[in-house]
C-alpha positions as CSV (number, residue, x, y, z in Angstrom):
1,X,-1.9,0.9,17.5
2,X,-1.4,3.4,14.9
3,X,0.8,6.3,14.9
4,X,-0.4,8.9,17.4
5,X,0.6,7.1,20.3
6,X,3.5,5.8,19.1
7,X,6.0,6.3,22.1
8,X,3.8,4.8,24.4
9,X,5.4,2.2,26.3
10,X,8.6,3.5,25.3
11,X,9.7,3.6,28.8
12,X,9.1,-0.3,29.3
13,X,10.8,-0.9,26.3
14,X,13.6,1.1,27.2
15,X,13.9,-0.1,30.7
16,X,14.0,-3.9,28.9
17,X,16.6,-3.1,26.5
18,X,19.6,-2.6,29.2
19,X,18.5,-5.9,30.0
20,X,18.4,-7.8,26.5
21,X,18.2,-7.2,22.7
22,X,16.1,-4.8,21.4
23,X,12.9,-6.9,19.7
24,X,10.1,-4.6,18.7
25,X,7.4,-6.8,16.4
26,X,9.6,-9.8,16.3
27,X,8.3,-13.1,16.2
28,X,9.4,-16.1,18.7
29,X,11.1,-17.7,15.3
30,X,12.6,-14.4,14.6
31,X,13.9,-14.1,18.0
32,X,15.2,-17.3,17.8
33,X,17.6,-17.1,15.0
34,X,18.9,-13.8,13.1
35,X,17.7,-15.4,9.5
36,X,14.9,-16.8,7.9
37,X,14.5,-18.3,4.3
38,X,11.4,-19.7,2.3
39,X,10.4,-20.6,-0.8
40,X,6.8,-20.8,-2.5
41,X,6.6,-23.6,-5.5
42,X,2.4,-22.8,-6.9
43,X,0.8,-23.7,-9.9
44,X,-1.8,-21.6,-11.5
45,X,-4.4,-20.5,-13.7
46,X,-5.6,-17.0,-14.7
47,X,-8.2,-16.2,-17.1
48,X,-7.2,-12.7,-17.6
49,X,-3.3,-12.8,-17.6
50,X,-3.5,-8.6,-18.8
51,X,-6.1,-7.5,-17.1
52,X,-7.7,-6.2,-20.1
53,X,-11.2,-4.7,-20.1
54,X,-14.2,-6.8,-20.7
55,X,-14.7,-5.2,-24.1
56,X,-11.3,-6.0,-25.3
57,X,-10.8,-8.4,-27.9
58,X,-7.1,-8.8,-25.6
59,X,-8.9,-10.9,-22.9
60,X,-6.4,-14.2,-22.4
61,X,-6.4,-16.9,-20.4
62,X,-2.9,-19.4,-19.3
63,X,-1.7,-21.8,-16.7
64,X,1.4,-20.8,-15.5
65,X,4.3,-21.8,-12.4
66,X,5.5,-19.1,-9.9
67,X,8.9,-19.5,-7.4
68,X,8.8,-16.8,-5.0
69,X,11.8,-17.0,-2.7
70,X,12.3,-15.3,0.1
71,X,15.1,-13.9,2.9
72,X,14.9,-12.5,6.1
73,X,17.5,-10.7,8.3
74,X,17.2,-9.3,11.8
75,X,20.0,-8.3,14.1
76,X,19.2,-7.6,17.7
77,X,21.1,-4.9,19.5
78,X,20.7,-3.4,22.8
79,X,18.8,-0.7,21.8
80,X,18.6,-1.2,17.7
81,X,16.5,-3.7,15.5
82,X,18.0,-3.8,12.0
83,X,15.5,-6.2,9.7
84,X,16.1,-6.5,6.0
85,X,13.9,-9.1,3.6
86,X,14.3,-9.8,-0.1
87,X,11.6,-11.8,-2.0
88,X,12.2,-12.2,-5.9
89,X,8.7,-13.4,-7.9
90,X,8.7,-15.3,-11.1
91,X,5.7,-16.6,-12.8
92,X,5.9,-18.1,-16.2
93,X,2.9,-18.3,-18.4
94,X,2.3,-21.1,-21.0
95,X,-0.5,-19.2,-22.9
96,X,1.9,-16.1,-23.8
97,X,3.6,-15.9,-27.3
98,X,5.9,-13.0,-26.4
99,X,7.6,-12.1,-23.1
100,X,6.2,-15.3,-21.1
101,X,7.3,-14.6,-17.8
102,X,6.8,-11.8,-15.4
103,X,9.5,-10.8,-12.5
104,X,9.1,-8.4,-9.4
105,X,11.8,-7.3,-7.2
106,X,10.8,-6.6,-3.5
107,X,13.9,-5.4,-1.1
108,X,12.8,-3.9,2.4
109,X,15.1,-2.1,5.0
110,X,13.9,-1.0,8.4
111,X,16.0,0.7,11.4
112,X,14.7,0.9,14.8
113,X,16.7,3.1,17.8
114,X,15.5,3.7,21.3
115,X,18.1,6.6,22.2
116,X,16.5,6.2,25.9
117,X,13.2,6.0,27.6
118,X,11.4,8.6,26.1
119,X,13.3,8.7,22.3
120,X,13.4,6.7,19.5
121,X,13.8,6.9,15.6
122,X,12.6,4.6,13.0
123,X,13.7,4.7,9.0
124,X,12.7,2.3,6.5
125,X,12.7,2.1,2.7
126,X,11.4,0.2,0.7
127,X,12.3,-1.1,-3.0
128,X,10.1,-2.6,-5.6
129,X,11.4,-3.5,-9.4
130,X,9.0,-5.5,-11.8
131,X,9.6,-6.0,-14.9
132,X,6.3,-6.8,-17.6
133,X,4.7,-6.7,-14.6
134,X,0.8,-5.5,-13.7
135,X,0.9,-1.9,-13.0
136,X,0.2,-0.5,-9.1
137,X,-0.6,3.3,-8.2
138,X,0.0,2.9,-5.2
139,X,0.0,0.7,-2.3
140,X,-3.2,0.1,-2.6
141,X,-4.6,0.8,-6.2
142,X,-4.3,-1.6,-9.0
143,X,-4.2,-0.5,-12.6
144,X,-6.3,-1.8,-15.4
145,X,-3.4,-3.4,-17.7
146,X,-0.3,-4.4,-17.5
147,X,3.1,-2.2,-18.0
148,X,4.9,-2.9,-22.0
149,X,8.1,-2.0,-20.2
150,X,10.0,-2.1,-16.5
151,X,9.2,0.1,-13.8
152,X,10.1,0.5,-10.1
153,X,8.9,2.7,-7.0
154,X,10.7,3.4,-3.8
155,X,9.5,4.8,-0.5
156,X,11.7,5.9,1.9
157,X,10.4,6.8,5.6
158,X,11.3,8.5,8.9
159,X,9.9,9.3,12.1
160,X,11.5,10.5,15.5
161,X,9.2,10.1,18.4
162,X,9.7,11.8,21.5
163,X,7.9,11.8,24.6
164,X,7.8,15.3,26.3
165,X,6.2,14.2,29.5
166,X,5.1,10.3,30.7
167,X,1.6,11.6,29.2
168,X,2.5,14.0,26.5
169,X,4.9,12.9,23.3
170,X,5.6,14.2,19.4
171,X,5.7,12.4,16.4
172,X,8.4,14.2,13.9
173,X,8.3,12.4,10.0
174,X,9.2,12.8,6.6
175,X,7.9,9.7,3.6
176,X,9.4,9.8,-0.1
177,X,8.2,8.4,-2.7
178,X,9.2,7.9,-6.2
179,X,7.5,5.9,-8.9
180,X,9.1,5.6,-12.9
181,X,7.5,3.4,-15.8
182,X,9.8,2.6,-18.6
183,X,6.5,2.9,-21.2
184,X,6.9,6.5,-22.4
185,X,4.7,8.7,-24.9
186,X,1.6,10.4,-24.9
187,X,-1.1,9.4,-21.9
188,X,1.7,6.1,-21.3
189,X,1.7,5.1,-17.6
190,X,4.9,7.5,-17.7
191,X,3.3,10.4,-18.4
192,X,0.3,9.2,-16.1
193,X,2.3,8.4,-13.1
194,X,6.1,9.0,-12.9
195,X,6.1,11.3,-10.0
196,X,8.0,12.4,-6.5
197,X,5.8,12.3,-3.5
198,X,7.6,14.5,-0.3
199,X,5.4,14.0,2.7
200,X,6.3,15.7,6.2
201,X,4.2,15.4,9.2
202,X,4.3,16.1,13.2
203,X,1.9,14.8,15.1
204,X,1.4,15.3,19.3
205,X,-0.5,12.7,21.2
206,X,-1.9,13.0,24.8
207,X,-2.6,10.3,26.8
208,X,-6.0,10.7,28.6
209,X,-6.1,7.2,30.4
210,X,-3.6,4.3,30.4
211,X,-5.9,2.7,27.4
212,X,-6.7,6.0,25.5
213,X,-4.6,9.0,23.9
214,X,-6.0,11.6,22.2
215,X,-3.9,13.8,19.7
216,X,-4.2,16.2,16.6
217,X,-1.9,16.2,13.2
218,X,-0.9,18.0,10.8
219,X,0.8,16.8,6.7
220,X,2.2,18.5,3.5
221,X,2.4,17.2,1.1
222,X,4.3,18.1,-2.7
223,X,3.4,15.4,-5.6
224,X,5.7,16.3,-9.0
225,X,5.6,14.9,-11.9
226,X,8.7,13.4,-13.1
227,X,8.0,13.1,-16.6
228,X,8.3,15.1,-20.1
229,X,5.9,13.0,-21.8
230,X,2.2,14.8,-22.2
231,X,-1.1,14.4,-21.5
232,X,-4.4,14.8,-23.0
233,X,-6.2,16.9,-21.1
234,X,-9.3,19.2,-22.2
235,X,-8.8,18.4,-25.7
236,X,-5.3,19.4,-25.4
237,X,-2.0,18.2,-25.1
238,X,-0.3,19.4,-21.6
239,X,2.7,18.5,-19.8
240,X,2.1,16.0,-17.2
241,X,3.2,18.6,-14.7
242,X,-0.2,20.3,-14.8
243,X,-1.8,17.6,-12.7
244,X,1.1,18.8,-10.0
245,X,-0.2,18.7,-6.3
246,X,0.6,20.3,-3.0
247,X,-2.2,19.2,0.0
248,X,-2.4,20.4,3.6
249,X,-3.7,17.9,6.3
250,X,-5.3,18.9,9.0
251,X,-6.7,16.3,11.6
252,X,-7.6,15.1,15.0
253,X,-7.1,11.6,16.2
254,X,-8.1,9.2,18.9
255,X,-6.7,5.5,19.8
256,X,-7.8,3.1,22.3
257,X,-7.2,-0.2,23.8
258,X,-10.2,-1.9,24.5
259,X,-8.1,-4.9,26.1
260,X,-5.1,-6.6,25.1
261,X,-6.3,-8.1,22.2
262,X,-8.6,-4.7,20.6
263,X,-7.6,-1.8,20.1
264,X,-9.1,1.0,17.8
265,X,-7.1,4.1,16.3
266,X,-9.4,7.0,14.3
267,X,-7.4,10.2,12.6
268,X,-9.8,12.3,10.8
269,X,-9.7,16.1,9.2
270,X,-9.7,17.6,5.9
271,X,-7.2,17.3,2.6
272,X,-6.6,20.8,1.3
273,X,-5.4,20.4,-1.9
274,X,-4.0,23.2,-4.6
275,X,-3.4,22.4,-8.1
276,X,-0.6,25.1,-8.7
277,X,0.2,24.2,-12.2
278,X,-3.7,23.7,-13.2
279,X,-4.0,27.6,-14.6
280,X,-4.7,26.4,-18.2
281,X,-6.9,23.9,-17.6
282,X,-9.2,25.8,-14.9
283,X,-9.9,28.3,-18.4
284,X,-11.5,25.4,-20.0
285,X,-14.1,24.2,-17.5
286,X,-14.8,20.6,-17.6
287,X,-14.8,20.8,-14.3
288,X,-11.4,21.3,-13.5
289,X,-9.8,23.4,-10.5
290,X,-7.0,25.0,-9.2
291,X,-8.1,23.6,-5.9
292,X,-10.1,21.1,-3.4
293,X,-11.1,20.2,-0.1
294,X,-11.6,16.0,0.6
295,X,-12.3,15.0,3.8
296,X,-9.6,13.0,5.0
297,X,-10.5,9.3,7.5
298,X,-8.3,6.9,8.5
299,X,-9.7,4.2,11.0
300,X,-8.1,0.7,12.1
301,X,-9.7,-1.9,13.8
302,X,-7.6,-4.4,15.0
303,X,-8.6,-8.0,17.3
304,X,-6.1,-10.2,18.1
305,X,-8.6,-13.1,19.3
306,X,-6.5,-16.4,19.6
307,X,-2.8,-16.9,19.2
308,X,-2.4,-16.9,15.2
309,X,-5.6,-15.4,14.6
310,X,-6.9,-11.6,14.2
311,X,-8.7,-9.3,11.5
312,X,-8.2,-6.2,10.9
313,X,-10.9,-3.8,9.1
314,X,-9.5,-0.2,8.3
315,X,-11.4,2.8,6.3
316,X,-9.2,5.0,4.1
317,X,-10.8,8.5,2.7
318,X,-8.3,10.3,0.5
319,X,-7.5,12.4,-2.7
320,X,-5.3,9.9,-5.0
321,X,-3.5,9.5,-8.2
322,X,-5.4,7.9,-11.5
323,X,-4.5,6.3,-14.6
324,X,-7.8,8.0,-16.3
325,X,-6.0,10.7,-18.6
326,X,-8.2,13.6,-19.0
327,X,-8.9,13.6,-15.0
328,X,-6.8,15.6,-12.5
329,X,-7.1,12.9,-9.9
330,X,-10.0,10.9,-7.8
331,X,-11.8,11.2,-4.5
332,X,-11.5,7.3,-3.2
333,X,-12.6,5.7,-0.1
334,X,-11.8,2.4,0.4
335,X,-12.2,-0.5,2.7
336,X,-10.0,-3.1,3.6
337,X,-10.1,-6.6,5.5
338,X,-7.6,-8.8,6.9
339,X,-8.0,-12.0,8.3
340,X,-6.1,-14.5,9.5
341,X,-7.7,-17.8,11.5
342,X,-6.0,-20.7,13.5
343,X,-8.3,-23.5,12.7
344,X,-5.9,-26.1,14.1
345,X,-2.1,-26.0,15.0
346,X,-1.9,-27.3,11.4
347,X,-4.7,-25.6,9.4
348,X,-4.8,-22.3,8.4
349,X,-6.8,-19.6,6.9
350,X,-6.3,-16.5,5.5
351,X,-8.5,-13.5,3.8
352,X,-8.3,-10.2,2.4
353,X,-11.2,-7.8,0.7
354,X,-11.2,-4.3,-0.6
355,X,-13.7,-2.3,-1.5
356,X,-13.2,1.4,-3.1
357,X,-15.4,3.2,-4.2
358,X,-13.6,6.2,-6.5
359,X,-15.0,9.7,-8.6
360,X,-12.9,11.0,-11.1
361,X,-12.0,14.4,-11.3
362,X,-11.9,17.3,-14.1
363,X,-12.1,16.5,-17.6
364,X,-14.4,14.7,-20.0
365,X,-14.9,12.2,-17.1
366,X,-15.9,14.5,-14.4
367,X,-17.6,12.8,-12.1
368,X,-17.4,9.4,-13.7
369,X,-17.6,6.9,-10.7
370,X,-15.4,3.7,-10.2
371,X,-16.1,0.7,-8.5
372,X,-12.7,-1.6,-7.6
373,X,-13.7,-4.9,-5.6
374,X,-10.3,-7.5,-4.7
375,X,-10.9,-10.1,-2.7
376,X,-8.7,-13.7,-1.8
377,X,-8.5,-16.6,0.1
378,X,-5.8,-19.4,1.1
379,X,-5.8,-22.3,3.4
380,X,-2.9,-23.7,4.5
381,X,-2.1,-27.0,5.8
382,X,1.3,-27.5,8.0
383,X,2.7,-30.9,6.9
384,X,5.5,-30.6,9.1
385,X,7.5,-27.8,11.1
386,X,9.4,-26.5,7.7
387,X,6.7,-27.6,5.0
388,X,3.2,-26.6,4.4
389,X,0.8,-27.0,1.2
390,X,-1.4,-24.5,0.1
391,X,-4.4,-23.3,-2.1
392,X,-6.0,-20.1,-2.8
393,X,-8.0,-18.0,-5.4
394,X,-7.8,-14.3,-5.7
395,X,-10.9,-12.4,-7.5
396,X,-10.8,-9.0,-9.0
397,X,-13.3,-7.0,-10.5
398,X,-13.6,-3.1,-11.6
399,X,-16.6,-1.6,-12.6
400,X,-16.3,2.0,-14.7
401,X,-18.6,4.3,-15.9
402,X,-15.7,5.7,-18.0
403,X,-16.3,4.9,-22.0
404,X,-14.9,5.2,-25.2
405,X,-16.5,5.3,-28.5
406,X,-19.6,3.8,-26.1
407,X,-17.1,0.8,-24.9
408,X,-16.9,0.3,-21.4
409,X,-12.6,0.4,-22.0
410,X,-11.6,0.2,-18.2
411,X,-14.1,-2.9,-16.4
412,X,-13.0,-5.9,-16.1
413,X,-12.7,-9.0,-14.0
414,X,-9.9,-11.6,-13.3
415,X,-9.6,-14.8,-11.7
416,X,-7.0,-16.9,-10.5
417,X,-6.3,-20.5,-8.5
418,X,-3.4,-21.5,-6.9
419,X,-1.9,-24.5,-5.4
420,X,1.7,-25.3,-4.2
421,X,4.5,-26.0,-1.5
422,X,5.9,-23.6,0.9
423,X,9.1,-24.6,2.7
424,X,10.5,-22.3,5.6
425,X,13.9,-22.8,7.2
C-alpha cells in the first residue's frame, strides 16, 4: 500500500512486537541473520559509453568489467527496525583514453519505531556519490551525458503516523533533498541542477471498509537553487535562482485491497506552482510565467501472484526539473513497470520499462516535447544456495524535438549486455 493508509494494521503490529522483534518488510533471510553481503562480478558492452546524442561525432562504444559489492545491516528490536545497506559500483571501460573507470557511492539508512498501537515514526536518508558518473535528475530522470566532474545527492525523509481512532489516522512528513555537481560555469549541470528541495506534507486517511481507506492530502513544496553559476535564459544571462519554485498540492486519494495479493492505491489533485524569482523573465515572453497549475496523479498497482513473483505498474503526473537551459522546467508523466517472475525455484526473471512523455517549459523551447523510453531485462539462474549467474540488456532511447543549429543535440539511444556471477552470503 502506499502512504494514505499507512498506520493500518498498526495495532497488529504493535500487539506482535511485545511478543518478538520488530520486522516490518523483512525478508525470511533477513530475519534470519542481522547481515547480508553480495557481490556482482559482469562483463559488458555498451555502444554509447556517454550517452551522447545521435548527432554527435562523441558517440563511443567499449567493453568494460563492473564489481558491485554490497552490505546489508538489520537490527531487530522490540519495537525498532534499524536497516543500513552500502553498495559501492565500479565499471572499468577498455575503449576510454582518459578517466576509464566510473564509481558510484550508494549508503542507505532507515529507522522504524512503533511508540505503541496506534504511533509510529519512520526516518530514512539516503546518500549517493558518483564520480565521472551519468548524470540523474532525479529518481527517476536520466540525463543526456555524462557529468566532467563528481557529484552527489542526498534525501533525507520523515513521517510520524498516528492513528486518531481504529478507523481514522494522520500522516505528519517532511523529505530533503539536496543535489551538487562538481561541473561549474555557464548552463553546466551546476547551474542547471544544484538545488535544495524542502517537502512537508500531512495527509488523513479514513478507513471505509477493512479493504478500502479513503483520504485527502495536502504538500509544499520550496526548490532553491544552490548555485552562483548562470543561466541562459531569454537571450540573457540570469542567475540560476530565477528558475526558483515553491508548489502547493492539493489532492484526494483512495487505496484498496482487492485480496491479499492486489492491492491498488490512487492520490490525485493539482500542482500549484509559483515561480517567485521569474519577474524578469515573464517581461520577455517566450512563454514564460510567474506561475502554473499541473495536474498532479500518482497511481500504484501492485499483484503479488506467486511467492517470488509480482509486477507493479504505477503512473506519475508531475511538474519536474530539466537539464534544457532556456526552459523553466517540464510537465512529465511517466509510466513505470516492474516485474519480477519465479519461473523455477532456480530460474529467474526480472523487467523494468518506463515511459515519459515530457513538454518543456518557457524559453526558446516552449513547448518542445520529449520522449524518454528505458527498458531492461535479466534472467537469473541459481547455481546453488549462495551463487547464481546472470544476463541482461538494458535499452535506452530519448527522442527530442529540441535542436540546435538544426541538430537534433539531445536524442539518442544506448545499449548494453551483461553477463556475470552474483554470490550472496
Amino acid at each position: 500500500m502506499k502512504r494514505i493508509i499507512a498506520s493500518a494494521g498498526l495495532a497488529a503490529v504493535g500487539a506482535a512486537s511485545v511478543q518478538a522483534a520488530y520486522t516490518p518488510g523483512l525478508t525470511p533471510m533477513e530475519q534470519a541473520k542481522p547481515w547480508s553481503v553480495s557481490v556482482a562480478v559482469r562483463g559488458f558492452y555498451d555502444d554509447n559509453i556517454f550517452a551522447r546524442p545521435d548527432d554527435s561525432p562523441g558517440v563511443q562504444e567499449s567493453f568494460g568489467v563492473s564489481i558491485n559489492p554490497t552490505v546489508g545491516l538489520n537490527f531487530a528490536l522490540e519495537r525498532t527496525l534499524i536497516h543500513f545497506n552500502y553498495s559501492y559500483d565500479f565499471r572499468w571501460f577498455e575503449g576510454r583514453d582518459e578517466n576509464e573507470a566510473d564509481h558510484t557511492q550508494l549508503a542507505d539508512l532507515s529507522i522504524s519505531h512503533a511508540f505503541s498501537e496506534r504511533l509510529k515514526l519512520d526516518v530514512s536518508d539516503r546518500f549517493t556519490y558518483a564520480q565521472e558518473g551519468l548524470v540523474r535528475i532525479d529518481d527517476v530522470q536520466p540525463v543526456t551525458g555524462r557529468s566532467d566532474g563528481d557529484y552527489f545527492a542526498n534525501r533525507a525523509r520523515g513521517a510520524f503516523t498516528a492513528g486518531v481512532t481504529e478507523r481514522l489516522n494522520v500522516q505528519v512528513g517532511y523529505q530533503n533533498d539536496i543535489w551538487d555537481f562538481e561541473n561549474s560555469g555557464t548552463d553546466s549541470y551546476s547551474a542547471l541542477l544544484d538545488r535544495m528541495e524542502h517537502l512537508a506534507s500531512v495527509e488523513l486517511g479514513y478507513a471505509v471498509t477493512p479493504a478500502t481507506t479513503a483520504g485527502i492530502g495536502y504538500k509544499y513544496q520550496d526548490v532553491s537553487s544552490r548555485s552562483t553559476d548562470r543561466l541562459s535564459m531569454g537571450g540573457f544571462l540570469v542567475p540560476a535562482e530565477t528558475r526558483d519554485s515553491r508548489s502547493h498540492f492539493i489532492y484526494a486519494g483512495v487505496e484498496h485491497q482487492f485480496n491479499p495479493q492486489l492491492n491498488a492505491a490512487l492520490r490525485a489533485g493539482v500542482q500549484l506552482a509559483d515561480f517567485h524569482k521569474a519577474d524578469f523573465l515573464t517581461t520577455l515572453g517566450q512563454g514564460y510565467e510567474d506561475n502554473a497549475t499541473i495536474p498532479f496523479i500518482d497511481f500504484l498497482l501492485g499483484y503479488n501472484y506467486n511467492p517470488g513473483s509480482y509486477v507493479n505498474l504505477g503512473v506519475i503526473n508531475r511538474m519536474a526539473a530539466t537539464s534544457v537551459g532556456s526552459a523553466q522546467s517540464q510537465d512529465a508523466t511517466a509510466v513505470y513497470l516492474d516485474l519480477n517472475h519465479r519461473i523455477t525455484p532456480k530460474w529467474t526473471f526480472g523487467a523494468m520499462l518506463l515511459y515519459q512523455y515530457s513538454s518543456l517549459r518557457g524559453g526558446a523551447f516552449d513547448g518542445d516535447k520529449e520522449q524518454l523510453f528505458v527498458a531492461g531485462v535479466n534472467l537469473d539462474y541459481l547455481i546453488s544456495q549462495n551463487l547464481s549467474a546472470e544476463a541482461g540488456y538494458n535499452y535506452d532511447r530519448l527522442n527530442s524535438d529540441v535542436e540546435f543549429a538544426g541538430l537534433k543535440a539531445r536524442e539518442y539511444d544506448r545499449n548494453r549486455v551483461y553477463l556475470g556471477l552474483r554470490a550472496r552470503f
